[in-house]
Phi, psi and omega in degrees: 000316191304321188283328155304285161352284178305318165309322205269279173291003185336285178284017153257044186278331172284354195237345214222094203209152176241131151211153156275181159280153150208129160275165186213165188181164167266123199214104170079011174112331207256140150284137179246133189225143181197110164315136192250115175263096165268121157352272208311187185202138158226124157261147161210141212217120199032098148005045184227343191194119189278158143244125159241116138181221192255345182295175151255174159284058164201138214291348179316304194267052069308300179259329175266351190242129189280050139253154214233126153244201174184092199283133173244159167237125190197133179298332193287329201303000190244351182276338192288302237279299151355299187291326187306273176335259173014292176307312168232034108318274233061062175200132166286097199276121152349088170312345170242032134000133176255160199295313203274347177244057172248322203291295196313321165297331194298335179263348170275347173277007179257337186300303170330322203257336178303320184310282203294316191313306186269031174241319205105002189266189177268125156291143164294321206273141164249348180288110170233157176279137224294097177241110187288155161323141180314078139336295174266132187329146155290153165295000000 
């Protein structure tokens, strides 16, 4: 997959990353870990105007699918977008954060939580990197 990746996005490879969620939690002494599946979708684009809802970005789902977003211009939107990061990081991100050291926390904080994932502990973090189903043979 890693070999799709690199074909399909190579040269935005500084620009361009996938990660899920992860929940995590202690249960009985033991960390319990569960990939987290989300619907809904939020864009939120120069912290000036939002998407909320279930579609995709694309017309299958905007005209044949009984799903819904719903775009706003809102002042909040770089505070949503903050609140967010915050959340799945686990760490408090800067409003003036440049966009190249936001990319960079976002991948040492996914690196961090697959690490605490395969040592056993609870991660700080909930963002991890994106390990799609097999589609394709594994390497």
């Amino acid at each position: 997959m890693k070999k799709f990746f690199d074909m399909a996005f190579g040269e935005y490879n500084d620009r361009i990353a996938f990660y899920s969620l992860l929940a995590s939690q202690e249960i009985e002494g033991k960390p319990v870990y569960c990939d987290m599946y989300l619907h809904g979708k939020v864009g939120i684009f120069d912290d000036e105007w939002l998407t909320i809802g279930s579609a995709n970005v694309n017309s299958f789902s905007m005209e044949k699918h009984s799903e819904m977003n719903v775009a706003i211009k809102t002042p909040i939107a770089g505070v949503l977008r903050r609140h967010l990061w915050n959340e799945h990081l686990g760490q408090d991100i800067h409003a003036s954060t440049t966009p190249h050291d936001a990319f960079m926390l976002w991948a040492a904080a996914a690196r961090a939580t697959r690490e605490a994932r395969e040592m056993g502990i609870i991660p700080t973090a909930r963002v991890i990197p994106f390990r799609p189903p097999y589609i394709f043979a594994p390497e």
